[in-house]
N, C-alpha and C positions, 0 to 999 in steps of 0.2 A: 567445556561450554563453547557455545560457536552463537557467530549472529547470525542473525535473516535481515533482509532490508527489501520491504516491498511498499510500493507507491500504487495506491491506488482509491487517489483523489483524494477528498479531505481525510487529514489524519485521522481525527477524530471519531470516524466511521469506522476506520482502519484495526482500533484498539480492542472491539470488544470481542471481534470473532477468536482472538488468541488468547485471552485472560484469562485467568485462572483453570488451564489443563495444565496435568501433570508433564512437568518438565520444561515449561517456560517459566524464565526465570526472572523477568524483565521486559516490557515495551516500553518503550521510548517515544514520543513523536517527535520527530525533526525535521531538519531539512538536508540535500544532497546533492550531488552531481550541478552546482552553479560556478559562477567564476567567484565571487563575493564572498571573503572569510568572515566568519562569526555575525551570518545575516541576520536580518530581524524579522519578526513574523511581517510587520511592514513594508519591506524592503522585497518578499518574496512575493508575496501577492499581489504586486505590481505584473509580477511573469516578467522581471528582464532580469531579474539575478541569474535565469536558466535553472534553478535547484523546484526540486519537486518537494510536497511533502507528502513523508513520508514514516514509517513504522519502523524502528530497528527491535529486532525480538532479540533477548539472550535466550539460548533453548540448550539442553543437553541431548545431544542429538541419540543417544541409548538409550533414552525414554522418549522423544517425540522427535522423529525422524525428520528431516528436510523436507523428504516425501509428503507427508502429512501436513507441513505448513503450506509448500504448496497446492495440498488437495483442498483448505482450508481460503490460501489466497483467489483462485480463480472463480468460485460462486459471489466471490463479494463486488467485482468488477464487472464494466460492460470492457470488455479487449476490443472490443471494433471502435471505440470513441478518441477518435486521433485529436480530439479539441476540448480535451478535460473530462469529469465525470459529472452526470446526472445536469444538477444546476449551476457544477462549480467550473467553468469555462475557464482558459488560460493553460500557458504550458505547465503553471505550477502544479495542475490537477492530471497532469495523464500518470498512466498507469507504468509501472516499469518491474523488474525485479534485477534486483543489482547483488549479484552475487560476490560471496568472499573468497572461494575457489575454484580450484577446476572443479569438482566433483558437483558444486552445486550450481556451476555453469550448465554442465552437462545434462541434470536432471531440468532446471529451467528449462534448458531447451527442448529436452524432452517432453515435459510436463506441454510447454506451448506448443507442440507439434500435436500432440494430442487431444488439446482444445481446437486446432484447426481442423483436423479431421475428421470431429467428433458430428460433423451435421448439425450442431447445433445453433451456429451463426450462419445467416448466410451475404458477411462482409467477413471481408480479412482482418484477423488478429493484429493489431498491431502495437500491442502489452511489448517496451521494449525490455529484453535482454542484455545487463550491462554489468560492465566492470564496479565493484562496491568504491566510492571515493568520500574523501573526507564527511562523515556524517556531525551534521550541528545539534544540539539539542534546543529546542523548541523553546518558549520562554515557560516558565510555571506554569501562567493558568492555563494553557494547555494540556499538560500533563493531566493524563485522568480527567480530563471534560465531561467527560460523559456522566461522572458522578460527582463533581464540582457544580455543575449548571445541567442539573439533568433535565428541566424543564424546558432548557433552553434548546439543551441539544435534542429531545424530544421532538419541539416543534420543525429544528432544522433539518432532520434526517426525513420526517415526514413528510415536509415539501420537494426536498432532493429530488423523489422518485427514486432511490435508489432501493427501496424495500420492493418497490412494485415490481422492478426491471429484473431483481433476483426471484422472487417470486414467478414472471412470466418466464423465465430464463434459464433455472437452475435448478 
């Protein structure tokens, strides 16, 4: 088994594109890359802890390749949005991919090199590329939102614009 850990904007958005395909084994929503140990969903949406949140996936990578989460990560995001995603504003919401070794540094960067080229935006990517650092887990009702408060999450994904932006986009 191996992790992924991608950021991009509220977790909760984050979870459903990976769910139930053969070979993930786990997502997680947490948080990452801040100064602040064992933060609180409180603490982070202020945006001074510096920790994003964020998705940790357990995947087997001989059934669903790195490659594939990230051909999976990039349609969910705007990469050009250096000030958060959709309606969720603050550094806790930019997008990142924080890898766990060389090999999936490497495709990351490949992977982003490829959304830049691709003509498809025409602002700079700026989805960071980074080292994986201590990951927190999230509190409960986090976990699984999407099916805990589906009506909630409903209304909230809805006004995001973030279906629209994938839709015009991807």
């Amino acid at each position: 088994m191996e992790k992924a850990t991608f950021a991009g904007g509220c977790f909760w958005c984050m979870v459903t594109p990976f769910e139930e395909l053969p070979g993930i084994h786990g997502i997680v929503s947490g948080y990452t890359g801040g100064s602040v140990e064992n933060p609180t969903y409180e603490q982070v949406k202020t945006g001074t802890t510096g920790h994003y949140e964020v998705v940790e996936i357990t995947f087997d990578p001989e059934i669903f390749p790195y490659e594939k989460l990230l051909e999976l990560y990039w349609p969910q995001i705007d990469p050009t949005d250096e000030g958060g995603q959709f309606h969720d504003r603050g550094s806790q919401y930019k997008t990142a991919i924080f890898y766990h070794n060389e090999r999936q540094q490497e495709l990351a960067l490949a992977s982003k090199k490829a959304v830049a080229e691709s003509g498809r935006f025409d602002k700079p990517i700026v989805t960071e590329i980074l080292p994986a650092q201590t990951f927190y887990r999230a509190e409960d009702y986090h976990q699984d939102y999407h099916k805990k408060e589906r009506e909630h999450y409903k209304a909230d994904r809805a006004k995001s614009g973030r279906d629209e932006f994938i839709a015009k986009n991807w």
